[in-house]
VMD Tcl script that builds the backbone (N, CA, C; Angstrom):
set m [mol new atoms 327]
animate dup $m
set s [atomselect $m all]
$s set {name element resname resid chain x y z} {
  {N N UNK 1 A -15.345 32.938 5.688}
  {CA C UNK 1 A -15.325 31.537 5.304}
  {C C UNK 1 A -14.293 31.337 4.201}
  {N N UNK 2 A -13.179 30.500 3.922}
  {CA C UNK 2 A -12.455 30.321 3.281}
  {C C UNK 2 A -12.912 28.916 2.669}
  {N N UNK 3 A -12.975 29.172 1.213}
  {CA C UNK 3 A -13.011 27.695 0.243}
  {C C UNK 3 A -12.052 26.747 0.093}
  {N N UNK 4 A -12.304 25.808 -0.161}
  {CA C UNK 4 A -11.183 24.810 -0.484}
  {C C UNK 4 A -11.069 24.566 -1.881}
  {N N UNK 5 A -9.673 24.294 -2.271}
  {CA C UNK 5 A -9.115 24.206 -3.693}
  {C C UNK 5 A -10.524 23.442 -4.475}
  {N N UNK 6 A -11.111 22.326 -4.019}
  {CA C UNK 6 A -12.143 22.026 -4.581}
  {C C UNK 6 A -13.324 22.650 -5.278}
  {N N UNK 7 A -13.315 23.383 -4.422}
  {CA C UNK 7 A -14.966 24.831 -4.439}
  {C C UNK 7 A -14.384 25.489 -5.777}
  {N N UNK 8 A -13.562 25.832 -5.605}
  {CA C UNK 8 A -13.005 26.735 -6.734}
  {C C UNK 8 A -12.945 26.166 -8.372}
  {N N UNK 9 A -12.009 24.514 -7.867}
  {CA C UNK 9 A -12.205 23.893 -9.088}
  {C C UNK 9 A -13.341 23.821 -9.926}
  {N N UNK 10 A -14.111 23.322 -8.890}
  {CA C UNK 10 A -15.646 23.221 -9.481}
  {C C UNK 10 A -16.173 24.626 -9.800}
  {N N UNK 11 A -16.375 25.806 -8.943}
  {CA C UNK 11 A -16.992 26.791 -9.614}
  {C C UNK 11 A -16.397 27.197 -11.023}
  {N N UNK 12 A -14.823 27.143 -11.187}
  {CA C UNK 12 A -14.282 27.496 -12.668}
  {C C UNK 12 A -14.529 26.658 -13.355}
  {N N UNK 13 A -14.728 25.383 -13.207}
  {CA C UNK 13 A -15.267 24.707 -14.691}
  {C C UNK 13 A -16.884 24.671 -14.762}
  {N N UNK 14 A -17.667 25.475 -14.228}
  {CA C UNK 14 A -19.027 25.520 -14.037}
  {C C UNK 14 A -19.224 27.123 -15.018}
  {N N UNK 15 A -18.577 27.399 -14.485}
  {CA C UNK 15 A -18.428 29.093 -15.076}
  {C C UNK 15 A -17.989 29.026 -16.780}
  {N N UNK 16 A -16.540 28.295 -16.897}
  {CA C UNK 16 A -16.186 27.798 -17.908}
  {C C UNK 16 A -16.788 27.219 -18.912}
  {N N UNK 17 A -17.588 26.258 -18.387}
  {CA C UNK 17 A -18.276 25.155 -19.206}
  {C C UNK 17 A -19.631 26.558 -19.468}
  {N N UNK 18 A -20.478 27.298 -18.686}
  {CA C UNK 18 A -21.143 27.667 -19.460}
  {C C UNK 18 A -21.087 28.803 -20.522}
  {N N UNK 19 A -19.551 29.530 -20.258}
  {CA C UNK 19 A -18.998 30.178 -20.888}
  {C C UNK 19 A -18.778 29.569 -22.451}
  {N N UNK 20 A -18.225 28.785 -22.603}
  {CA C UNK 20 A -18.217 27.816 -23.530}
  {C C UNK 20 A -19.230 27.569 -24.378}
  {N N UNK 21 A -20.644 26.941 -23.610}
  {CA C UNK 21 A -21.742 26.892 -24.488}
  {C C UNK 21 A -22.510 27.710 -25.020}
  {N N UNK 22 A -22.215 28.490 -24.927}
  {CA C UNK 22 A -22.666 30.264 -25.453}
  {C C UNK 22 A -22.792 30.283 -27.289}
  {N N UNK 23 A -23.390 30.169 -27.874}
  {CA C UNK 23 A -23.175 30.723 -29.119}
  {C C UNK 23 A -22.273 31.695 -29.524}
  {N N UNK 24 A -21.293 32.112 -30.097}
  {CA C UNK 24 A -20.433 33.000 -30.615}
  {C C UNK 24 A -19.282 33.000 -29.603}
  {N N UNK 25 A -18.530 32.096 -28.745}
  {CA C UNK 25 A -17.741 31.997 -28.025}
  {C C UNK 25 A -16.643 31.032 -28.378}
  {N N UNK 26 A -15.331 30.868 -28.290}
  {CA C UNK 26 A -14.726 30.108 -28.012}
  {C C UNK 26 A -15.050 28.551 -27.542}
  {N N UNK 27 A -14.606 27.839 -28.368}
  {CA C UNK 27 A -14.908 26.373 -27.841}
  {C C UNK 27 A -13.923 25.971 -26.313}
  {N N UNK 28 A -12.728 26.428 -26.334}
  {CA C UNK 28 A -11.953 26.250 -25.673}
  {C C UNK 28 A -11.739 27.620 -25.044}
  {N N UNK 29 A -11.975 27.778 -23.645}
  {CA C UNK 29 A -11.418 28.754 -23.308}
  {C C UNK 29 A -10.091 29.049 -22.649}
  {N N UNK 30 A -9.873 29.874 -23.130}
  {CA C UNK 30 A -8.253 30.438 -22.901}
  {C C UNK 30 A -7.556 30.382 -21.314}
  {N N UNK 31 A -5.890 30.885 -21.135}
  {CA C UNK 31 A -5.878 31.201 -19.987}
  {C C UNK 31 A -6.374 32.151 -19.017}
  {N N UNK 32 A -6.145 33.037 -19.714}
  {CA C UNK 32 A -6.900 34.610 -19.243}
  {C C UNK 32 A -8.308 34.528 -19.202}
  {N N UNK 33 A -9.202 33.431 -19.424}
  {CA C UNK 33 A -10.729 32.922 -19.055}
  {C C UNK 33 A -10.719 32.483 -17.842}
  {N N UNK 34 A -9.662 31.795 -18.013}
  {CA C UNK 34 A -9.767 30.826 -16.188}
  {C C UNK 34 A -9.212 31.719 -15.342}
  {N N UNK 35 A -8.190 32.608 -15.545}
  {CA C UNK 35 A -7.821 33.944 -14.771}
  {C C UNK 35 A -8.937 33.917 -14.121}
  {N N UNK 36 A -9.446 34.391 -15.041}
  {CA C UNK 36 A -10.416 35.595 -14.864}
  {C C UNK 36 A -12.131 34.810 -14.265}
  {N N UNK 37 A -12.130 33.352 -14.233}
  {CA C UNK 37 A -13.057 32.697 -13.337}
  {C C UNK 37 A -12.999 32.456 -12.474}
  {N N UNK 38 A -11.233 32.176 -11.898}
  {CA C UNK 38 A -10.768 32.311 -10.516}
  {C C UNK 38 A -10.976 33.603 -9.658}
  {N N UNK 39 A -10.956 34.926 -10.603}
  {CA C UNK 39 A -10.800 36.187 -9.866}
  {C C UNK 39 A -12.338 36.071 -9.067}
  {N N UNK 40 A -13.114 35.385 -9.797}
  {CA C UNK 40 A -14.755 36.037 -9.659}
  {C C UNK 40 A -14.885 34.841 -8.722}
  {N N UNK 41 A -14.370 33.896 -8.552}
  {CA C UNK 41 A -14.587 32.985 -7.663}
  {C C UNK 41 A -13.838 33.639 -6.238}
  {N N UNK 42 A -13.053 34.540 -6.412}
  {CA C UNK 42 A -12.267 35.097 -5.355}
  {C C UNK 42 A -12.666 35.827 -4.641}
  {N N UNK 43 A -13.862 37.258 -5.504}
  {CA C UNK 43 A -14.655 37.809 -5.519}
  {C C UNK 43 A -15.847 37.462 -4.755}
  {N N UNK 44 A -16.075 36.420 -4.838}
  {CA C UNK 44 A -17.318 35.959 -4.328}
  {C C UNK 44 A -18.330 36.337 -5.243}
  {N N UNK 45 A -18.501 36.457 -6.325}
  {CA C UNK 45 A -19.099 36.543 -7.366}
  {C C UNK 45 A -20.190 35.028 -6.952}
  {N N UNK 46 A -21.421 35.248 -7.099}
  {CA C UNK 46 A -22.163 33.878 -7.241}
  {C C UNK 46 A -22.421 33.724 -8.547}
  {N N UNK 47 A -22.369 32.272 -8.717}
  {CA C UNK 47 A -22.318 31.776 -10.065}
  {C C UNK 47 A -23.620 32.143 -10.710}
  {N N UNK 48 A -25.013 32.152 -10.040}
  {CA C UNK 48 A -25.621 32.282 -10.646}
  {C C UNK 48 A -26.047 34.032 -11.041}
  {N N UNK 49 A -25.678 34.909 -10.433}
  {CA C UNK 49 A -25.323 36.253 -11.498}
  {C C UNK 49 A -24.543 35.873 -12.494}
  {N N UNK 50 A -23.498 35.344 -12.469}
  {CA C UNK 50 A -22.768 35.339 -13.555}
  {C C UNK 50 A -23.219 34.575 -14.941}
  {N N UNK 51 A -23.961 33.676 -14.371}
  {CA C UNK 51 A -24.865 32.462 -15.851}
  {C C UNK 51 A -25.677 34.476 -16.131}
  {N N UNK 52 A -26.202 34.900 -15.152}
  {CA C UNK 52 A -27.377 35.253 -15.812}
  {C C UNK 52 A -26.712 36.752 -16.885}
  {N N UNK 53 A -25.469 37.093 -16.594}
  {CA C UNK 53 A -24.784 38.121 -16.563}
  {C C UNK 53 A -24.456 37.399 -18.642}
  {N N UNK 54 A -24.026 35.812 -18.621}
  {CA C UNK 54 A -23.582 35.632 -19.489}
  {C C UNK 54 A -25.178 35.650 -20.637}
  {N N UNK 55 A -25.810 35.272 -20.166}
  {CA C UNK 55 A -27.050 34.628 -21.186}
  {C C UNK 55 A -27.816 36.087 -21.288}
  {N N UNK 56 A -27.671 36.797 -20.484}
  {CA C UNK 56 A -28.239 38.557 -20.784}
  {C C UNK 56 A -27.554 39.248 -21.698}
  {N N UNK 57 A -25.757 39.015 -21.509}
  {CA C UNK 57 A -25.129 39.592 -22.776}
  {C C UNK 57 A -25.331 39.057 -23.981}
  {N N UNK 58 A -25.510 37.161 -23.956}
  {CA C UNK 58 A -25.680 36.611 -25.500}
  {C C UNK 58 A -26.768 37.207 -26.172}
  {N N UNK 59 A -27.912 37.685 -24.992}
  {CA C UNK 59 A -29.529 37.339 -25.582}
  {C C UNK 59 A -29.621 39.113 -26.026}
  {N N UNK 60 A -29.081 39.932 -25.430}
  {CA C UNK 60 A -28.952 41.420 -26.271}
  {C C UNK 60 A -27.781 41.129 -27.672}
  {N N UNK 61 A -26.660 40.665 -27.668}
  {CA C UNK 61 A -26.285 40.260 -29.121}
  {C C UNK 61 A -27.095 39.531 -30.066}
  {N N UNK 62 A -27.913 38.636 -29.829}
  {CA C UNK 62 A -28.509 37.911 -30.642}
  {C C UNK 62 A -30.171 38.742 -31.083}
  {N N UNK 63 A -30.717 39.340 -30.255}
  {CA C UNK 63 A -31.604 40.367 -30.774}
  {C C UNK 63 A -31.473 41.583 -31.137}
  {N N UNK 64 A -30.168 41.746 -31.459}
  {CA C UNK 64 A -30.034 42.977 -32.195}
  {C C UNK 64 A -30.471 43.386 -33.492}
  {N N UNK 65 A -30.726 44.398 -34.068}
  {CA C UNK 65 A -31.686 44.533 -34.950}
  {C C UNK 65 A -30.664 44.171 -36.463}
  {N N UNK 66 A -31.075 43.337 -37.077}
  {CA C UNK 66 A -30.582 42.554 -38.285}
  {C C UNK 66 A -29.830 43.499 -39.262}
  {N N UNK 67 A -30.492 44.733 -39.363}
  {CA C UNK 67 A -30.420 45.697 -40.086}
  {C C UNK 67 A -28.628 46.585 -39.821}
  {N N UNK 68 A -28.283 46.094 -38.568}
  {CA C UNK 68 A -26.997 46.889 -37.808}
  {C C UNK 68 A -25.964 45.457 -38.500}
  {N N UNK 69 A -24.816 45.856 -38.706}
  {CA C UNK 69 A -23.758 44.825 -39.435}
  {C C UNK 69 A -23.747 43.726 -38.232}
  {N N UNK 70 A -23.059 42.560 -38.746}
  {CA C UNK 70 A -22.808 41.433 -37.754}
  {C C UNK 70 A -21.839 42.087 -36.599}
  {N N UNK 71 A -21.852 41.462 -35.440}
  {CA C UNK 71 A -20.812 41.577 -33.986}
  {C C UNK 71 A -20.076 40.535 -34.251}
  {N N UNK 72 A -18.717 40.986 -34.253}
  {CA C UNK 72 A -17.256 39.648 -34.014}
  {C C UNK 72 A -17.761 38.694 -33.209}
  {N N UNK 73 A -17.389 37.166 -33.323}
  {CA C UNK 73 A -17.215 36.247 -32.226}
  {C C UNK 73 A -16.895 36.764 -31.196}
  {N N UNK 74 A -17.123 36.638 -29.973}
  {CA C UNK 74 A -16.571 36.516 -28.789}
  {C C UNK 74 A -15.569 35.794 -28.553}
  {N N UNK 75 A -14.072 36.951 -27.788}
  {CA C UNK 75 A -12.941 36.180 -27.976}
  {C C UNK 75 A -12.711 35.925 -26.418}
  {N N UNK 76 A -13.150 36.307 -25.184}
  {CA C UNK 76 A -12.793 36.326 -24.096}
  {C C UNK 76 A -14.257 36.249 -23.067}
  {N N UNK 77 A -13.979 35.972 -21.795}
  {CA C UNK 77 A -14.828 35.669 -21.024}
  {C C UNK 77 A -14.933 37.220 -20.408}
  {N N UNK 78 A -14.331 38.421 -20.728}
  {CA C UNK 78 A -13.726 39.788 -19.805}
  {C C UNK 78 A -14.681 40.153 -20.829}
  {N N UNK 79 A -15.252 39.977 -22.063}
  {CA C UNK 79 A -16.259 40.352 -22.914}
  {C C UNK 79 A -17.642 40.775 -21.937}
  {N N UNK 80 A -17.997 39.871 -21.010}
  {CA C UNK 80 A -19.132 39.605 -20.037}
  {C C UNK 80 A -19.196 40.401 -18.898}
  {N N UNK 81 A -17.770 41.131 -18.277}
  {CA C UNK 81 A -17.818 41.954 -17.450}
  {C C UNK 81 A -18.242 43.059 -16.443}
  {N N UNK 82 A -18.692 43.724 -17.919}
  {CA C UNK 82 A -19.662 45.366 -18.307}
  {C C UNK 82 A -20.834 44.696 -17.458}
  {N N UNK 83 A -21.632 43.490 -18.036}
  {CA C UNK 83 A -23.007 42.952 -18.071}
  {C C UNK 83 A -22.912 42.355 -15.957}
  {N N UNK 84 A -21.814 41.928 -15.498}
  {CA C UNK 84 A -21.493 41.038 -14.495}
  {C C UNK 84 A -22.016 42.751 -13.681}
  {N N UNK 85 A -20.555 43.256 -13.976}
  {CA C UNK 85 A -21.034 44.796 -12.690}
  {C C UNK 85 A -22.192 45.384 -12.680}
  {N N UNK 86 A -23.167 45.372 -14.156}
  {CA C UNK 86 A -24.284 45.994 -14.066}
  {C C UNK 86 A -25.181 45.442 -12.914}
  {N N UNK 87 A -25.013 43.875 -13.264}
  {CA C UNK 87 A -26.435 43.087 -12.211}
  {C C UNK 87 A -25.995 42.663 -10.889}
  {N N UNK 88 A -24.855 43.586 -10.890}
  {CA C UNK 88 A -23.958 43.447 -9.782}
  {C C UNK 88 A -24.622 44.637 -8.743}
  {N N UNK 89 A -24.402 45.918 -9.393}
  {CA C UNK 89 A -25.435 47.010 -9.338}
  {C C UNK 89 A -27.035 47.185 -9.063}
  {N N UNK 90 A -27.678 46.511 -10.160}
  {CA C UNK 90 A -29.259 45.500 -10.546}
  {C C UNK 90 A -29.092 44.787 -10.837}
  {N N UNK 91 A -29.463 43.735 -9.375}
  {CA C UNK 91 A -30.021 42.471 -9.553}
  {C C UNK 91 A -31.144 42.002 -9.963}
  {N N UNK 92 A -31.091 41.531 -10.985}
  {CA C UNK 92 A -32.363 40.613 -11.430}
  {C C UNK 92 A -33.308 40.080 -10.364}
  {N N UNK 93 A -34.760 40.423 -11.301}
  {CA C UNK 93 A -35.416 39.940 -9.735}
  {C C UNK 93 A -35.677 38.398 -10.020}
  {N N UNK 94 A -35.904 38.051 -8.883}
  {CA C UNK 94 A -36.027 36.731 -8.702}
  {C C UNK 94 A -36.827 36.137 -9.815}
  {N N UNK 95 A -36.278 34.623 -10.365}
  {CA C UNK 95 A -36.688 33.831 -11.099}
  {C C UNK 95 A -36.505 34.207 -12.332}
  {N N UNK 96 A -35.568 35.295 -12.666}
  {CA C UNK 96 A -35.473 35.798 -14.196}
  {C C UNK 96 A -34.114 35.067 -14.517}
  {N N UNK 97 A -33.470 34.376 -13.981}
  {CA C UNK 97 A -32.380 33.726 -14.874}
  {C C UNK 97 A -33.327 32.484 -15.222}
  {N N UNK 98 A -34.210 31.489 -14.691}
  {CA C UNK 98 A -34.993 30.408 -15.704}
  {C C UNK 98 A -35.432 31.453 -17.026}
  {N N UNK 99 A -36.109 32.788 -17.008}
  {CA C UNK 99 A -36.439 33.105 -18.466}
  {C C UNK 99 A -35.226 33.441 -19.183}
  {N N UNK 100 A -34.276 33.846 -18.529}
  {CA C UNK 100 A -33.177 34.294 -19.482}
  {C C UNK 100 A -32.795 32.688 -20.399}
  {N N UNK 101 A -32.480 31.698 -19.280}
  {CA C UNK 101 A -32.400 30.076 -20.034}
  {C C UNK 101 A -33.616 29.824 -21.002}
  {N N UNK 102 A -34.815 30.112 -21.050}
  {CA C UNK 102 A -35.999 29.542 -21.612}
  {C C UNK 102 A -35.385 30.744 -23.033}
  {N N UNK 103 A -35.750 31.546 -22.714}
  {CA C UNK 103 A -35.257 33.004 -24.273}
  {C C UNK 103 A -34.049 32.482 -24.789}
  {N N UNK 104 A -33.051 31.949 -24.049}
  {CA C UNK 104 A -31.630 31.606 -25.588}
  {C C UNK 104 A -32.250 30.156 -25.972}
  {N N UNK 105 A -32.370 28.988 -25.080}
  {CA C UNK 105 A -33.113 27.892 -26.100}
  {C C UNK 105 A -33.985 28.623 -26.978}
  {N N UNK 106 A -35.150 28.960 -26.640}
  {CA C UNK 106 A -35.897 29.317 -27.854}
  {C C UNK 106 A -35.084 30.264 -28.497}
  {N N UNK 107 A -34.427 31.079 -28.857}
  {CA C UNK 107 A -33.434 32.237 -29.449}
  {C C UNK 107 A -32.271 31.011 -30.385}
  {N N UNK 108 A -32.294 29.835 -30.113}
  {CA C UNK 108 A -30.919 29.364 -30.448}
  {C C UNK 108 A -31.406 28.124 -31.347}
  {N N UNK 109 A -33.295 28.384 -31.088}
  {CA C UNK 109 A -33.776 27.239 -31.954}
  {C C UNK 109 A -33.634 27.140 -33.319}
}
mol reanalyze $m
mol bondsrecalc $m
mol representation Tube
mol addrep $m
């Protein structure tokens, strides 16, 4: 099945935009972000591994134990990668990206 320029548009600013709302990320993401949302759109990457790929990497940075020094901002969307191939590998079982969303609201309260 081949997509149309549309599909794509929309999956990269879907990907983008939640890339974006991430705590410790870039407000604006770069070129090499959208690269790199096109590749996974190329990939056939489904978007929703990838939300869950992103909110699994925020939600292990943000519970890290207080006591370990702060982690840099996040400068790139290729930051998320490692986390994408893992659940690429293990998939989440069903219905765990709503808790991963429910854990960063409450995490971000």
């Amino acid at each position: 099945m081949i997509a149309s320029p549309g599909e794509e548009t929309t999956f990269v600013a879907a990907l983008l935009t939640l890339y974006a709302d991430l705590p410790d990320t870039p407000l604006r993401p770069s070129p090499a972000d959208q690269t790199l949302a096109r590749r996974l759109f190329a990939d056939a990457v489904p978007l929703p591994l990838i939300e869950s790929a992103l909110l699994l990497g925020t939600l292990r940075r943000l519970t890290r134990p207080q006591s370990l020094p702060p982690l840099p901002k996040i400068r790139s969307l290729a930051y998320f990668v490692p986390v994408i191939e893992e659940l690429q590998l293990q998939p989440l079982p069903e219905g765990y990206l709503e808790y991963l969303r429910l854990k960063l609201r409450r995490s971000s309260a």
